[in-house]
PyMOL Python script that loads the backbone (N, CA, C, O; Angstrom):
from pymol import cmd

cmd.read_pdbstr("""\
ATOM      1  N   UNK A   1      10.444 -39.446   9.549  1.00  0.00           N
ATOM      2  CA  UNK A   1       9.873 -40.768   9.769  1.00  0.00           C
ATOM      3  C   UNK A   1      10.163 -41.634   8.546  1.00  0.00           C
ATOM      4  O   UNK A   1      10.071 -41.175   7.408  1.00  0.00           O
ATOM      5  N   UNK A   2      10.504 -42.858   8.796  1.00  0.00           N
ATOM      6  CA  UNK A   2      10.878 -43.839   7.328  1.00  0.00           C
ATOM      7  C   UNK A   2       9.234 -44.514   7.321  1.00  0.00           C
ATOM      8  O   UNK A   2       8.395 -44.621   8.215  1.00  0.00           O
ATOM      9  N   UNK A   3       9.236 -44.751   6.424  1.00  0.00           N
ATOM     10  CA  UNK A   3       8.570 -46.026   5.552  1.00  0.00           C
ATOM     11  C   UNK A   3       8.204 -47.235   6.232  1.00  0.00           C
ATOM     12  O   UNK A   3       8.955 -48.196   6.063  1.00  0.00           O
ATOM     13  N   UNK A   4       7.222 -47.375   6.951  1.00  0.00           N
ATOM     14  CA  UNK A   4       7.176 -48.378   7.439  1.00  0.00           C
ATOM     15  C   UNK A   4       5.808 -49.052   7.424  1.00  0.00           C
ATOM     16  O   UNK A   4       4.673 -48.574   7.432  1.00  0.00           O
ATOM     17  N   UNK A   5       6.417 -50.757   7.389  1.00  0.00           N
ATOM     18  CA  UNK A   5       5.196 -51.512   7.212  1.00  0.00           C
ATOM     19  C   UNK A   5       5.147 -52.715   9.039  1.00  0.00           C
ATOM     20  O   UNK A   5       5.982 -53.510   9.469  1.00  0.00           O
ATOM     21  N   UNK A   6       4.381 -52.467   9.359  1.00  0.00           N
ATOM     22  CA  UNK A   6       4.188 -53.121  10.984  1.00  0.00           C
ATOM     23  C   UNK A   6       3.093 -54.253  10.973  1.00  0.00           C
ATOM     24  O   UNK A   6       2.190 -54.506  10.175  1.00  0.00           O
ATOM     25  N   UNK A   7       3.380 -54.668  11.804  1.00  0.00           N
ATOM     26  CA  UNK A   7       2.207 -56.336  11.648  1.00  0.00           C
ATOM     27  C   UNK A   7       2.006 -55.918  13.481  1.00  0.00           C
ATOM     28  O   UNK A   7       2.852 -55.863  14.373  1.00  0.00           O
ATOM     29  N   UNK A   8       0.478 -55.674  13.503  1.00  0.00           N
ATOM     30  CA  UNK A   8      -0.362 -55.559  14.477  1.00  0.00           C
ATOM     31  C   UNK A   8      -1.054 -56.995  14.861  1.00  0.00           C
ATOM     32  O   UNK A   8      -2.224 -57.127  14.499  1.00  0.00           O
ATOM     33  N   UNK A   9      -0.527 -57.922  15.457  1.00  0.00           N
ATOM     34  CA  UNK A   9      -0.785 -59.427  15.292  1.00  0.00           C
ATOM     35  C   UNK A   9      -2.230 -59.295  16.333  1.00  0.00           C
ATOM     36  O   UNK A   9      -3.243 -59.908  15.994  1.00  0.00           O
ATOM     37  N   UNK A  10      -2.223 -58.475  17.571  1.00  0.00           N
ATOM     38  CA  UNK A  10      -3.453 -58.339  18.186  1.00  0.00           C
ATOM     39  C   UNK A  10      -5.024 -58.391  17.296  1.00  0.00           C
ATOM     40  O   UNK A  10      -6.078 -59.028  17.295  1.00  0.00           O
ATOM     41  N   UNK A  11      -4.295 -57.161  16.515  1.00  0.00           N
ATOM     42  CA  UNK A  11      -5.754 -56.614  15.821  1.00  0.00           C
ATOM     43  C   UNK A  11      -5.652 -57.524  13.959  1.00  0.00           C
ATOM     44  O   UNK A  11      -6.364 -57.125  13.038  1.00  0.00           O
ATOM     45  N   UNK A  12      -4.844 -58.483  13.823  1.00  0.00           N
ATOM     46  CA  UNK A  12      -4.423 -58.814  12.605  1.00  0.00           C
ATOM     47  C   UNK A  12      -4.537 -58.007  11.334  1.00  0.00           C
ATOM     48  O   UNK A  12      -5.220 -58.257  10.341  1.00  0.00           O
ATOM     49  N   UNK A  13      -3.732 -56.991  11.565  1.00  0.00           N
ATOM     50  CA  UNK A  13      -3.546 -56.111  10.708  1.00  0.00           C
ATOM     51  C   UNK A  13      -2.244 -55.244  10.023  1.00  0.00           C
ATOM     52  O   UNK A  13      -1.363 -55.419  10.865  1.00  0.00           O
ATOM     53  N   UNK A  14      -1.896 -54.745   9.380  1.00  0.00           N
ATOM     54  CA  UNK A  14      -0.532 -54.779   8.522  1.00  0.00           C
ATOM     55  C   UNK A  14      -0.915 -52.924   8.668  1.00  0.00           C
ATOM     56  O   UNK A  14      -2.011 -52.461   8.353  1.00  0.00           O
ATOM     57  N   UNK A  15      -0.102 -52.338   9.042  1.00  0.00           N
ATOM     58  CA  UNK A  15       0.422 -50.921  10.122  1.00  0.00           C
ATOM     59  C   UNK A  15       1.493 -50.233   8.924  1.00  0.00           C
ATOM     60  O   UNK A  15       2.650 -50.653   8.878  1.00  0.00           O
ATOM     61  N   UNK A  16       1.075 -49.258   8.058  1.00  0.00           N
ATOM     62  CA  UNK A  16       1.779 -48.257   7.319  1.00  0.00           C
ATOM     63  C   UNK A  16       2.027 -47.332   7.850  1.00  0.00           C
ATOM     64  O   UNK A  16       1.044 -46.667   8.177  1.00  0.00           O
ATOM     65  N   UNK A  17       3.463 -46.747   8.246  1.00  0.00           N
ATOM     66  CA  UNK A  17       3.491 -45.200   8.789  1.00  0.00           C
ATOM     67  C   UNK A  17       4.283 -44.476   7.522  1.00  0.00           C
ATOM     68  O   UNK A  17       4.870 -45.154   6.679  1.00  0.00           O
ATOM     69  N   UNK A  18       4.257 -43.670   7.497  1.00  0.00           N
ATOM     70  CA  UNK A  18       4.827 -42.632   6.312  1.00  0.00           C
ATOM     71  C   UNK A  18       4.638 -41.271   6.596  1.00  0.00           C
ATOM     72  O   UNK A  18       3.469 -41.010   6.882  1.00  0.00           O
ATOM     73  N   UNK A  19       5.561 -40.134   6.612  1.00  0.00           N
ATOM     74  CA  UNK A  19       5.381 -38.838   6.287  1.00  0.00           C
ATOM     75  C   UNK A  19       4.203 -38.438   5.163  1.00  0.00           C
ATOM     76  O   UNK A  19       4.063 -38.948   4.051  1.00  0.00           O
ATOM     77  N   UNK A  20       3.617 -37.669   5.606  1.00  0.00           N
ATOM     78  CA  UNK A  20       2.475 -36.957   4.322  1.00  0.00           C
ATOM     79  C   UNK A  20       3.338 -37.043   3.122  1.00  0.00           C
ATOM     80  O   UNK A  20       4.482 -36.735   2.788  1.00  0.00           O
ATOM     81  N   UNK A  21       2.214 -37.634   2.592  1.00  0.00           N
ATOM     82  CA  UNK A  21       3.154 -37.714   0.541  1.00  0.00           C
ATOM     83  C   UNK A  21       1.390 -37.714   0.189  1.00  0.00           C
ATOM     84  O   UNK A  21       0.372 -38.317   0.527  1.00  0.00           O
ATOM     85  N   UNK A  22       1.716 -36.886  -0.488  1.00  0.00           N
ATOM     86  CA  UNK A  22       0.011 -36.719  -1.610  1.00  0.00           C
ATOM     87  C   UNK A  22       0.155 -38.145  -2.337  1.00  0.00           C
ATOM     88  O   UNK A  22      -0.636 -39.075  -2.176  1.00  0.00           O
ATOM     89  N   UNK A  23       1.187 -38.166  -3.086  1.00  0.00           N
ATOM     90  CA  UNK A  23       1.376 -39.493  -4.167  1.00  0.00           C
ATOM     91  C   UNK A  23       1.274 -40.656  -3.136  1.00  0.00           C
ATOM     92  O   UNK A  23       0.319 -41.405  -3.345  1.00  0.00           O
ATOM     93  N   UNK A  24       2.168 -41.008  -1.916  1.00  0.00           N
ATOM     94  CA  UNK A  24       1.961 -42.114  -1.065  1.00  0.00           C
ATOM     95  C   UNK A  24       0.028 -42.885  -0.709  1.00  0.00           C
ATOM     96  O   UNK A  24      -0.556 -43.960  -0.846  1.00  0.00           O
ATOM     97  N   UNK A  25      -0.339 -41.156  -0.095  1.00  0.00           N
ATOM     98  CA  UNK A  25      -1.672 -41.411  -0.063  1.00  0.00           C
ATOM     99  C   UNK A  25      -2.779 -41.798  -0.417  1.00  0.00           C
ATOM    100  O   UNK A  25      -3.746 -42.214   0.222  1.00  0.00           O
ATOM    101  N   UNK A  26      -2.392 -41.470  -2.658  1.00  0.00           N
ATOM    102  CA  UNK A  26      -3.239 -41.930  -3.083  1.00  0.00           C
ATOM    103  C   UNK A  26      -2.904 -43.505  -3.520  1.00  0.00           C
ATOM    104  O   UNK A  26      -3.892 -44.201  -3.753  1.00  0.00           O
ATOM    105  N   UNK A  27      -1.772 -44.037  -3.632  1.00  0.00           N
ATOM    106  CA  UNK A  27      -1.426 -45.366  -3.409  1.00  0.00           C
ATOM    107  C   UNK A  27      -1.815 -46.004  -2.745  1.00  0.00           C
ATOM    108  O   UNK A  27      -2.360 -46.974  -3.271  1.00  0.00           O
ATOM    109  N   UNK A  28      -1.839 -45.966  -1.263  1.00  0.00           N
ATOM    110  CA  UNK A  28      -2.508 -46.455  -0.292  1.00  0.00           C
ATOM    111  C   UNK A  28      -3.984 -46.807  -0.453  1.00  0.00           C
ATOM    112  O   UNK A  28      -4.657 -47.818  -0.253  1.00  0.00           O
ATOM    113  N   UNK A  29      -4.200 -45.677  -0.855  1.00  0.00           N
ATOM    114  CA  UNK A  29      -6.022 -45.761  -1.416  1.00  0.00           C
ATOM    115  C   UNK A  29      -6.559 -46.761  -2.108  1.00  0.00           C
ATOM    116  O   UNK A  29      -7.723 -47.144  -1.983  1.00  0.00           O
ATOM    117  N   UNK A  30      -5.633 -47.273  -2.950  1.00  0.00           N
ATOM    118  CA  UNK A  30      -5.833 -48.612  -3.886  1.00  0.00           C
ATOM    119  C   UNK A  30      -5.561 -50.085  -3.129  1.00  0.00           C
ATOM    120  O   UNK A  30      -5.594 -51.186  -3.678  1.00  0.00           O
ATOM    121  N   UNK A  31      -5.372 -49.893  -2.169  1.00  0.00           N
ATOM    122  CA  UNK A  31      -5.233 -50.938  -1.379  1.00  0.00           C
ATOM    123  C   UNK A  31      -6.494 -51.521  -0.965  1.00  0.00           C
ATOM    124  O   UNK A  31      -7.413 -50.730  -0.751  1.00  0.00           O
ATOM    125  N   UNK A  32      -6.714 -52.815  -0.807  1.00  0.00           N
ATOM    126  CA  UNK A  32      -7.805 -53.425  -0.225  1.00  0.00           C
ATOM    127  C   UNK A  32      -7.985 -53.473   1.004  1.00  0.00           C
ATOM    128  O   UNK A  32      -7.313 -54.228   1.707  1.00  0.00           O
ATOM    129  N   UNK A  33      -9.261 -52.394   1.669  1.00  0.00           N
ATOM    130  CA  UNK A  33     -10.029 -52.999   2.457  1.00  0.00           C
ATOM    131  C   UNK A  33      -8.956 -51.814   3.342  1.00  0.00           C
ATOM    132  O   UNK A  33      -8.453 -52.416   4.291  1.00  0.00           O
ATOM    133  N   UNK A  34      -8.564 -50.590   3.301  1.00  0.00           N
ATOM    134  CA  UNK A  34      -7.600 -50.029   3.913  1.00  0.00           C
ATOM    135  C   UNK A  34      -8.112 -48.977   4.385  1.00  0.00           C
ATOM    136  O   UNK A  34      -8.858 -48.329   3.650  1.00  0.00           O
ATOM    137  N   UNK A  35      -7.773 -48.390   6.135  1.00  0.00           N
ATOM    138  CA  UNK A  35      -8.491 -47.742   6.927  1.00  0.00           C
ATOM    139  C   UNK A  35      -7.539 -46.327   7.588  1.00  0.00           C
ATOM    140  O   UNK A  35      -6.865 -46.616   8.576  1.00  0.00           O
ATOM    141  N   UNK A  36      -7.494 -45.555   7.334  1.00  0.00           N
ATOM    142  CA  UNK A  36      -6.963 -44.428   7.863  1.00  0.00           C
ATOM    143  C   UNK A  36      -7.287 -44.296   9.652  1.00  0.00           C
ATOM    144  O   UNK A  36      -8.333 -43.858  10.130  1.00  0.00           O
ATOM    145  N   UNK A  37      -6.290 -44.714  10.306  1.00  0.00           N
ATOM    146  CA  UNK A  37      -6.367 -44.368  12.015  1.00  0.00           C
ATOM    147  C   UNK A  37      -5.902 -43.060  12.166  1.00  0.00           C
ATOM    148  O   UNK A  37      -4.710 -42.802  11.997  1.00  0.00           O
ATOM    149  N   UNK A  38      -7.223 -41.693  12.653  1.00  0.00           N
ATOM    150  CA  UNK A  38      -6.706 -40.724  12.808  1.00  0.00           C
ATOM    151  C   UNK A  38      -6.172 -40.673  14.481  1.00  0.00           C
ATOM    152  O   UNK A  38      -5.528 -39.723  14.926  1.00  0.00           O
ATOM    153  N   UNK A  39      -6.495 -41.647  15.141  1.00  0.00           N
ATOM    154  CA  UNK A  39      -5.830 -41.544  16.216  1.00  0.00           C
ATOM    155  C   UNK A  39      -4.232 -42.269  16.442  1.00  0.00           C
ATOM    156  O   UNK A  39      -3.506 -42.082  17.419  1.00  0.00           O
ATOM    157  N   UNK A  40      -3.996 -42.953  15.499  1.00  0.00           N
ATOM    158  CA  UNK A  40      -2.879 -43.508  15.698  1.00  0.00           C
ATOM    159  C   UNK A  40      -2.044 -43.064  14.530  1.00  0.00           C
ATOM    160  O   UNK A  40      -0.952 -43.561  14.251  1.00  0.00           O
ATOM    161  N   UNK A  41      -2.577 -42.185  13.929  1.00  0.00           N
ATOM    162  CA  UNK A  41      -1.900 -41.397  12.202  1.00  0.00           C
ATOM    163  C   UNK A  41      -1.262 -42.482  11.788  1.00  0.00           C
ATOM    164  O   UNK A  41      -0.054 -42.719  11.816  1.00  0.00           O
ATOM    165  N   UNK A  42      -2.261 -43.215  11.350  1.00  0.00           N
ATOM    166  CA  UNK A  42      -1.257 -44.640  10.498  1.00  0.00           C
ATOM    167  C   UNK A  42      -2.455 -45.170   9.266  1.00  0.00           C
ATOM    168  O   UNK A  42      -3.566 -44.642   9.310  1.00  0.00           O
ATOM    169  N   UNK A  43      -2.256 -45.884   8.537  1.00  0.00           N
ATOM    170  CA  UNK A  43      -3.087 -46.687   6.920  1.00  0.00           C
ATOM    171  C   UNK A  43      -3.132 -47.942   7.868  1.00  0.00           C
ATOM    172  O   UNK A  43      -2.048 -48.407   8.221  1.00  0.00           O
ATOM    173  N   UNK A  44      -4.317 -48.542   8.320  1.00  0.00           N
ATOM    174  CA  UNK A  44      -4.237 -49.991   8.759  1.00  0.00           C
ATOM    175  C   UNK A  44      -5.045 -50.936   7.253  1.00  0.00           C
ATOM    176  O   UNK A  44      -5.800 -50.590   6.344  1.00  0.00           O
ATOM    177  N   UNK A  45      -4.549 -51.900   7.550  1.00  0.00           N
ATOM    178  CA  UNK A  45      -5.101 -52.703   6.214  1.00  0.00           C
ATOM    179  C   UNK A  45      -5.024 -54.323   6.482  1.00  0.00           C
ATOM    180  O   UNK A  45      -3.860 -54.667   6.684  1.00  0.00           O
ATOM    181  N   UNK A  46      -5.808 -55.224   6.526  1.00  0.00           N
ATOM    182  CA  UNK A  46      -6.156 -56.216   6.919  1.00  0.00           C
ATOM    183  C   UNK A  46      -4.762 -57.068   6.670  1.00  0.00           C
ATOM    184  O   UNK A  46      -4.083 -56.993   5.646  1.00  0.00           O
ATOM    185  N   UNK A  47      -4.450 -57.969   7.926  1.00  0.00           N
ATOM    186  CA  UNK A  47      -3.103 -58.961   7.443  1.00  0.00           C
ATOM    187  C   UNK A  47      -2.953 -59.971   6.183  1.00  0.00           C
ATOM    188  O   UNK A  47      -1.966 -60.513   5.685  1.00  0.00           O
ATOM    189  N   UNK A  48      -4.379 -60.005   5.861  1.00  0.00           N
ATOM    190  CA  UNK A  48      -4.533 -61.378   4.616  1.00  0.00           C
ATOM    191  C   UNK A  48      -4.195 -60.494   3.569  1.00  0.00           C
ATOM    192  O   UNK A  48      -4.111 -61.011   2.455  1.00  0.00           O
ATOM    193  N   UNK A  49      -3.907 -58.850   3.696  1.00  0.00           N
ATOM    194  CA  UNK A  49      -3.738 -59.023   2.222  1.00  0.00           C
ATOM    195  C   UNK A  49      -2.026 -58.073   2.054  1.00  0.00           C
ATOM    196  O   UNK A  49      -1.600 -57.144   1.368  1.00  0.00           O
ATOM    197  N   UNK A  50      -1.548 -58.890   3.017  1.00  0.00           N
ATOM    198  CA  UNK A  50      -0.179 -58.600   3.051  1.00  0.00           C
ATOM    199  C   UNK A  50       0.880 -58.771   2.137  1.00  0.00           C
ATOM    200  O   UNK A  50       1.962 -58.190   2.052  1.00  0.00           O
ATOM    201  N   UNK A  51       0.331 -59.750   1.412  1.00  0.00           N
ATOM    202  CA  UNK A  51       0.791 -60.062   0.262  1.00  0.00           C
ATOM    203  C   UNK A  51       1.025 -59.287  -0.934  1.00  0.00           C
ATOM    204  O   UNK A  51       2.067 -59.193  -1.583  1.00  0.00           O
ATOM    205  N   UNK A  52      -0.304 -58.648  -1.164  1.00  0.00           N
ATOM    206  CA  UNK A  52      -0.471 -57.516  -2.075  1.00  0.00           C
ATOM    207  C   UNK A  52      -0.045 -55.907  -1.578  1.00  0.00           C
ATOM    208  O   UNK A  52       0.004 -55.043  -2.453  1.00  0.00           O
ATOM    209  N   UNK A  53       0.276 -55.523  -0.064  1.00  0.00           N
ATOM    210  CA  UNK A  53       0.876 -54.702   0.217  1.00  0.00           C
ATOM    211  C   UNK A  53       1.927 -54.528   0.708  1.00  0.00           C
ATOM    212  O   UNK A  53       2.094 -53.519   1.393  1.00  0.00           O
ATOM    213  N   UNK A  54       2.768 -55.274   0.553  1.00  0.00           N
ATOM    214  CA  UNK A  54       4.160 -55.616   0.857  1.00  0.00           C
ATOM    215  C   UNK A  54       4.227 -55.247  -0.728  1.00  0.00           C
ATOM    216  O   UNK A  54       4.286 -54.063  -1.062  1.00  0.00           O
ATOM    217  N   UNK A  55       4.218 -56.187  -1.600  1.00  0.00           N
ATOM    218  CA  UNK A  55       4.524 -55.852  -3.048  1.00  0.00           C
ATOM    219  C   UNK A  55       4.302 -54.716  -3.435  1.00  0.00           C
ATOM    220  O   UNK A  55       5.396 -54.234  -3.728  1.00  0.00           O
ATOM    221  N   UNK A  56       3.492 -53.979  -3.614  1.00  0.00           N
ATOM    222  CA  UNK A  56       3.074 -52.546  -3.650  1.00  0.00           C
ATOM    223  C   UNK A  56       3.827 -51.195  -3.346  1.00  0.00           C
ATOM    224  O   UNK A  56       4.144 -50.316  -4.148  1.00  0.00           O
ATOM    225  N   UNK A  57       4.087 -51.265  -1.635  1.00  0.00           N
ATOM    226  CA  UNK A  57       4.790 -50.788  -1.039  1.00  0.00           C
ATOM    227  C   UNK A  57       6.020 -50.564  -0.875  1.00  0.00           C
ATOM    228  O   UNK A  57       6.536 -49.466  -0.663  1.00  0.00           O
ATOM    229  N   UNK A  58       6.707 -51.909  -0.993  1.00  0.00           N
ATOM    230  CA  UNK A  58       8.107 -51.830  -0.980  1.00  0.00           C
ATOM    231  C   UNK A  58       8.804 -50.902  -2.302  1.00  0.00           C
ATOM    232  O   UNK A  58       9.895 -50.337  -2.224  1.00  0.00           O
ATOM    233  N   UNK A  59       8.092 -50.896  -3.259  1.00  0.00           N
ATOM    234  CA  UNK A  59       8.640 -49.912  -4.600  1.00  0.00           C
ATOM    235  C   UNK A  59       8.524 -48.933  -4.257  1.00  0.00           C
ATOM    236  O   UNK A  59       8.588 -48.054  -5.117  1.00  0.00           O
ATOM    237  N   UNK A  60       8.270 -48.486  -2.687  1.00  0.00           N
ATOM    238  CA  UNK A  60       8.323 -47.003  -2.692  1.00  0.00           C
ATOM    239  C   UNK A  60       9.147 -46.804  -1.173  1.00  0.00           C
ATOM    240  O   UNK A  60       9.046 -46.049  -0.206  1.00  0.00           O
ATOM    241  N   UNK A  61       9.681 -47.510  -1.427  1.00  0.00           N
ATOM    242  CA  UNK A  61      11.267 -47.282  -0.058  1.00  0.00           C
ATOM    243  C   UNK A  61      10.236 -47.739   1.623  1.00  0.00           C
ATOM    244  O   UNK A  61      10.396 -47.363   2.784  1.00  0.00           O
ATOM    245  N   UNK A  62       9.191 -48.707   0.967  1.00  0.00           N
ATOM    246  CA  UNK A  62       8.642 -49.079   3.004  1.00  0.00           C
ATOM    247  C   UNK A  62       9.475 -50.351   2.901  1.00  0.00           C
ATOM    248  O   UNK A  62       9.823 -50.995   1.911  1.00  0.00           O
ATOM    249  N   UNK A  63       9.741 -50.569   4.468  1.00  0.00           N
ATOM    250  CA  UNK A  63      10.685 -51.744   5.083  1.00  0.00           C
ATOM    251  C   UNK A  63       9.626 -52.053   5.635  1.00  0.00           C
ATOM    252  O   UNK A  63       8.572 -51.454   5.845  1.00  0.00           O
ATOM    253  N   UNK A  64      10.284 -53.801   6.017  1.00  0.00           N
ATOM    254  CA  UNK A  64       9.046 -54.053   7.076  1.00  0.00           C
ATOM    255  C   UNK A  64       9.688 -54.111   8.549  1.00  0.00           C
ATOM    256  O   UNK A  64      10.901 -54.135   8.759  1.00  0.00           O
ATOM    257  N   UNK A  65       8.912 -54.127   9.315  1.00  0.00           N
ATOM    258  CA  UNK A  65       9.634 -54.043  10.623  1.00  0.00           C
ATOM    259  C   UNK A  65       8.826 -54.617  11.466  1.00  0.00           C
ATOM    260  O   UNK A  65       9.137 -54.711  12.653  1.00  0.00           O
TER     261      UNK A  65
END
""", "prot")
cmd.dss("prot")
cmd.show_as("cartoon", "prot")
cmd.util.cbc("prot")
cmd.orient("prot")
């Protein structure tokens, strides 16, 4: 699975998928306001702060899509 950052425009929310990475995970963690979907195995995290997770993220090989 690649790196990916998704824009959920329904639920206005910014959609991380990634393979298990211990290091990814705890990155994610520092994110604002960011929600682990165990049904959809994805990091959801509010669209307003896309800004700050786009920047974040992308230093670690996520595209957006």
């Amino acid at each position: 699975m690649s790196r990916t950052i998704e824009l959920d425009a329904d639920r206005g929310q910014l959609v991380l998928r990634f393979d298990y990475d211990k290091f990814l995970v705890e990155e994610v963690k520092t994110l604002p306001e960011r929600r682990w979907d165990k049904g959809g195995r994805c990091w959801r995290i509010p669209a307003k702060h896309a800004e700050a997770v786009v920047e974040q993220m992308m230093k670690h090989g996520f595209i957006v899509d």
